[in-house]
C-alpha positions in Angstrom: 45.6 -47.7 -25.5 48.2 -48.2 -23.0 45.5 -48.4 -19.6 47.9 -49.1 -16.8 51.2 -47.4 -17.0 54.0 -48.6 -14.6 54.3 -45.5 -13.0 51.1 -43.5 -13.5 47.7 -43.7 -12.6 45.7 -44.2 -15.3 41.6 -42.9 -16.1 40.3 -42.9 -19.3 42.7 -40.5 -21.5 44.5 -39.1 -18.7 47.4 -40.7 -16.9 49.0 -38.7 -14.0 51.9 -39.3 -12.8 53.0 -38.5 -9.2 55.7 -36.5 -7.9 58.6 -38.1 -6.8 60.1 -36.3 -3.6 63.6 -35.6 -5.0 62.0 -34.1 -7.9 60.2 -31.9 -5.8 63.2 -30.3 -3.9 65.0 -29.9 -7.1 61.5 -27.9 -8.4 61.1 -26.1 -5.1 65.0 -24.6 -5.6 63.9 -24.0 -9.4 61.2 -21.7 -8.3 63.1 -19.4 -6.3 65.3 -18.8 -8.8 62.8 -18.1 -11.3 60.5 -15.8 -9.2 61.7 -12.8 -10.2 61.2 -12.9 -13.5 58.1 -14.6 -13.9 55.6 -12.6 -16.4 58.3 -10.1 -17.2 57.8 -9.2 -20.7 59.6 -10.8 -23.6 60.7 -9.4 -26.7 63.1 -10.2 -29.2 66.0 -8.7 -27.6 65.6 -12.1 -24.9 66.2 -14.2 -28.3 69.7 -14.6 -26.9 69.2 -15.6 -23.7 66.0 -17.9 -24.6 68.4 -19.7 -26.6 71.2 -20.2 -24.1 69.1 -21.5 -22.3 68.1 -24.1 -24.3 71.1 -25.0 -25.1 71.9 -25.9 -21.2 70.3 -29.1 -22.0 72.6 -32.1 -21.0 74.0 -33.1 -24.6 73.4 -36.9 -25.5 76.5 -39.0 -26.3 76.5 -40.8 -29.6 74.4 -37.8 -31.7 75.4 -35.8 -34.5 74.5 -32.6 -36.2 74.4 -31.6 -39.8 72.7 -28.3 -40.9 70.5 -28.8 -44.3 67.4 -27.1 -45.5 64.1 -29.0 -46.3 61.6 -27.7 -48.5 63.4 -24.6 -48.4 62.9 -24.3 -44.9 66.6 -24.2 -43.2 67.6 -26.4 -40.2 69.6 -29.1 -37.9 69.8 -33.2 -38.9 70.2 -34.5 -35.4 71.2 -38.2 -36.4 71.7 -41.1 -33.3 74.0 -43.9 -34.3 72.3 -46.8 -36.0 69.3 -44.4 -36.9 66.8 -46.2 -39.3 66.0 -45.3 -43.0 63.6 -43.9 -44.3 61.9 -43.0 -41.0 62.5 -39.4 -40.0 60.7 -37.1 -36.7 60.0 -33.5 -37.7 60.7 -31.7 -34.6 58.6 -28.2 -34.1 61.0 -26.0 -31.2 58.7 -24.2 -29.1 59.2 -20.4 -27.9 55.9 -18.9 -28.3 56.1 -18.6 -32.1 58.6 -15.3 -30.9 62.0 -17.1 -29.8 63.7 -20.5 -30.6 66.0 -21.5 -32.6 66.9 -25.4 -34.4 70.9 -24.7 -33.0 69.3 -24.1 -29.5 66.7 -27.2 -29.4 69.4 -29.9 -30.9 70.5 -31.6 -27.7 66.3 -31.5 -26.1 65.9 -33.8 -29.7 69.0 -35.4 -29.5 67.4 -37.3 -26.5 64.2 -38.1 -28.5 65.6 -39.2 -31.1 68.5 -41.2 -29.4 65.7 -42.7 -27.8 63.5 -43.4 -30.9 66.6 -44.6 -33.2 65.3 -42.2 -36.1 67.3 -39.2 -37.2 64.7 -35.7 -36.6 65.2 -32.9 -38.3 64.5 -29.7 -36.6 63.3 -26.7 -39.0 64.2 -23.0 -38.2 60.6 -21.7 -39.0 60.1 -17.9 -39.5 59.5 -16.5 -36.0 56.7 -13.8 -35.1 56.9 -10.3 -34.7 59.0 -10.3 -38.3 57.0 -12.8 -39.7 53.6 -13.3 -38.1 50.9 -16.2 -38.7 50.7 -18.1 -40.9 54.5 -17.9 -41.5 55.4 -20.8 -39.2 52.4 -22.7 -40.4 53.4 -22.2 -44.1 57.4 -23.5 -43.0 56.8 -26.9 -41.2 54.5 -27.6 -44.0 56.9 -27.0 -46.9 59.0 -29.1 -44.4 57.3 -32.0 -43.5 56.2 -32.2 -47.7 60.7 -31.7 -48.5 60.6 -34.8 -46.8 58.7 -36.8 -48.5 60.6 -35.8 -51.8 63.4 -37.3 -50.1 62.4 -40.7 -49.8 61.3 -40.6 -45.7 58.5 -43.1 -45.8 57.1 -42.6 -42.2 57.4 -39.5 -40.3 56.7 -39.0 -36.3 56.0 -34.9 -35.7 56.8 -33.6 -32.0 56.5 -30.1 -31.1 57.1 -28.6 -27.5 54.6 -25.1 -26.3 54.5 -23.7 -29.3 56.2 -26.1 -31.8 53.2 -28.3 -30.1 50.7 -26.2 -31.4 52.6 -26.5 -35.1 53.0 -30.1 -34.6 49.0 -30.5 -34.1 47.9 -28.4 -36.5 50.1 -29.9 -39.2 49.4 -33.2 -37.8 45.7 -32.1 -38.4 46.4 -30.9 -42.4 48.2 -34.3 -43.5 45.5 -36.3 -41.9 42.7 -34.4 -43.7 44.5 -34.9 -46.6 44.9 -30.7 -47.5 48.0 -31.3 -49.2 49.3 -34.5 -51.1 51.6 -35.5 -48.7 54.2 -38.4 -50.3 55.3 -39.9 -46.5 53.3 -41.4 -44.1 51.9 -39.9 -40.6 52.7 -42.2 -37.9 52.1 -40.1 -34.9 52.4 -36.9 -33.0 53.7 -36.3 -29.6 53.2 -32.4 -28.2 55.3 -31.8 -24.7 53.0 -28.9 -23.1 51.4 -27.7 -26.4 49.7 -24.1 -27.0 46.4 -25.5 -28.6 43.8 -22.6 -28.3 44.8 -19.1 -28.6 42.0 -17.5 -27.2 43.9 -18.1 -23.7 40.5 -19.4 -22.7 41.9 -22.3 -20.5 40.8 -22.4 -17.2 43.8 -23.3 -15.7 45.4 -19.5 -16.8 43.8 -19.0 -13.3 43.5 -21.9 -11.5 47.7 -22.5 -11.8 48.3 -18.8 -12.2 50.0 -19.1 -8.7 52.0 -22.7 -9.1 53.5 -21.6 -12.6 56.6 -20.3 -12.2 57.3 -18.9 -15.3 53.9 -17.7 -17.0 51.2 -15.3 -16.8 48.5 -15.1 -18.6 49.2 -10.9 -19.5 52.5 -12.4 -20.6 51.0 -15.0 -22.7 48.6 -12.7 -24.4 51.1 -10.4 -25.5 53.0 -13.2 -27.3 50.2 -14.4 -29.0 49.2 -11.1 -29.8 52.5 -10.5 -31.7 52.4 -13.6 -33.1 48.4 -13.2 -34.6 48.7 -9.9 -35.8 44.5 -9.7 -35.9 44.2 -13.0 -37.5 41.3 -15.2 -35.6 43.0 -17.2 -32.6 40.0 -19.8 -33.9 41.7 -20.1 -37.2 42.1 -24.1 -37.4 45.7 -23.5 -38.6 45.8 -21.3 -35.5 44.9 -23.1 -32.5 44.8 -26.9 -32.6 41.7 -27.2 -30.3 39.5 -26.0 -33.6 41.1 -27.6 -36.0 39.5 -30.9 -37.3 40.9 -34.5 -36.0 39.5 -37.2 -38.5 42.2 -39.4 -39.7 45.1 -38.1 -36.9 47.1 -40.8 -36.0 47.9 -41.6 -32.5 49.2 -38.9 -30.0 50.8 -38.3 -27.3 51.1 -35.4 -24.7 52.9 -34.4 -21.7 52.1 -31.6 -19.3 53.1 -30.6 -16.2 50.3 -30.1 -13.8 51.7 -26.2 -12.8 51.3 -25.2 -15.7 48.9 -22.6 -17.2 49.1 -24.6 -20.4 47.5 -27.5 -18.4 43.7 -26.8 -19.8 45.3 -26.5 -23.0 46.0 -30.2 -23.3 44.0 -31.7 -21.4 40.9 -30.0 -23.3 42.8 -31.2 -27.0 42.5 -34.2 -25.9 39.5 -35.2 -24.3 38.5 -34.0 -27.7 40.5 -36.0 -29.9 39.7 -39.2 -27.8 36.1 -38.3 -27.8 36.4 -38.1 -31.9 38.0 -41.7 -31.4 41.3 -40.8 -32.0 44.0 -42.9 -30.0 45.0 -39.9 -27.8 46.3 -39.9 -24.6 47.7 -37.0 -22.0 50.7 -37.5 -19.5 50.2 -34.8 -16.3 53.3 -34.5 -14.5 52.2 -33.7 -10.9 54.4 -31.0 -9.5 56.3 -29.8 -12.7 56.6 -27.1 -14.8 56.4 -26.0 -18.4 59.4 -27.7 -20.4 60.4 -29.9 -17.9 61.5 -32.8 -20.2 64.8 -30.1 -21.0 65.8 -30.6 -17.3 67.0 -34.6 -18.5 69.7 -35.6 -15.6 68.3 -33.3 -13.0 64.5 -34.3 -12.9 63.7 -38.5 -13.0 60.0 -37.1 -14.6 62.3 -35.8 -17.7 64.0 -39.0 -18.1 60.9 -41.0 -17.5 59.0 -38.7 -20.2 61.7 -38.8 -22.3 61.7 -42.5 -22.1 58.3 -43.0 -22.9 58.3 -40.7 -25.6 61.0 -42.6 -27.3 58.9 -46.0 -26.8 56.3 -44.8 -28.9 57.9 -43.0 -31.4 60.0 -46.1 -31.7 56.9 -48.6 -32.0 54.3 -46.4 -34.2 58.0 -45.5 -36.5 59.0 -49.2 -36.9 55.3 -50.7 -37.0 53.6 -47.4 -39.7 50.9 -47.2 -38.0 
């Protein structure tokens, strides 16, 4: 358990980080722009324009892209020069189980795995209203079990928002052994994760004013469409009831204006209260999906960074 980060201060499971004072002018223009349309409703028509905006993220040199389809589930290779065999990251795109796309998410994984020197492969799971839960559930595990047939010993899972809450939950089947998984778990990092679905998080008020994207009407709407009447408590619904024995280490980053702060701070301090090696990253100052903003915000580099470390180490080491 890494107890004194360089550049974060560190208690128990929890390492916050502060906010560096160029960051904070870039966030403070960021938030003007965005004011108008925070918790304006979203439905599939924004599809387009979610995904543009994804795809904004500064490209990494060095990275290419092949499309495949993995356990019948169809999707993107990004693959970093000198990439390792037989280590692969599943990559879970967030989007609120409603928008995302594999295309859309390939340069935000380029970094990670540039930085991890393992090749990811990023799934294009069935998106809610069409298909609602537990169609994405159902995908990234066909996907994660297609790679196993394919001779990836050790697989990493990382999921940002809602690809979190996929990447936890799965995460959370392999370890309890649900399904006879050939490849090893080695460990799971979630970047601002959905984990309870009941929107019960206290922080839905307490950062209702700093986030500059959310609301919690918003957020309920989503998850609503995404549900369709099923029990948000569901274990392969929200990660903070589903069961932890046997997860591997994990990693998560959160920005400290976020509504989704509760969300993984709460996973957590459960996980490592179960004993699991789990650990949270708070990013003072920044918002949900922050780590996309890599070559305009040091705390996306910096996350980024760190990510890569430990996918790197818990890839290379299998445990």
């Amino acid at each position: 358990m890494e107890n004194s980060p360089a550049n974060g201060v560190s208690n128990s499971f929890v390492v916050t980080h502060p906010l560096d004072p160029e960051d904070g002018k870039i966030i403070a223009m960021m938030r003007a722009g965005a004011s108008s349309t925070k918790g304006v409703r979203l439905g599939i028509e924004a599809r387009g324009a979610f995904d543009a905006m994804m795809e904004s993220v500064l490209p990494h040199e060095n990275v290419t892209f092949e499309q495949d389809a993995v356990g019948g589930v169809p999707g993107i290779w990004v693959i970093p020069e000198h990439c390792r065999p037989g280590d692969a990251i599943l990559h879970l795109h967030g989007g609120w189980f409603n928008f995302g796309s594999a295309n859309a998410f390939r340069h935000l994984v380029a970094h990670i795995a540039a930085r991890s020197g393992v090749k990811a492969f990023v799934p294009d799971y069935r998106l809610a209203p069409e298909h609602p839960f537990p169609a994405a559930v159902d995908d990234v595990l066909a996907c994660y079990l297609g790679l196993g047939e394919r001779n990836i010993e050790r697989i990493a899972i990382t999921g940002d928002s809602a690809g979190g809450n996929l990447a936890l939950i799965l995460a959370s089947r392999i370890a309890g052994n649900d399904v006879p998984a050939k490849a090893m778990l080695v460990g799971v990092v979630a970047l601002s994760p959905v984990t309870d679905l009941t929107l019960s998080g206290a922080t839905y008020e307490t950062r209702a004013d700093a986030d500059p994207l959310f609301t919690r009407a918003q957020v309920s709407e989503l998850v609503h469409s995404y549900l369709r009447g099923a029990d948000p408590k569901h274990p392969h619904a929200s990660p903070l009831h589903a069961p932890l024995s046997g997860l591997p280490p994990v990693r998560v980053h959160v920005g400290d204006d976020e509504v989704l702060l509760d969300d993984s701070r709460e996973y957590v301090q459960r996980a490592f209260a179960a004993g699991i090696d789990a650990r949270v990253d708070v990013w003072m100052g920044m918002p949900h999906g922050f780590p996309g903003r890599i070559g305009t915000l040091k705390a996306s580099g910096e996350a980024l960074e760190a990510i890569g470390v430990f996918l790197g180490e818990k890839l290379q080491s299998g445990i």
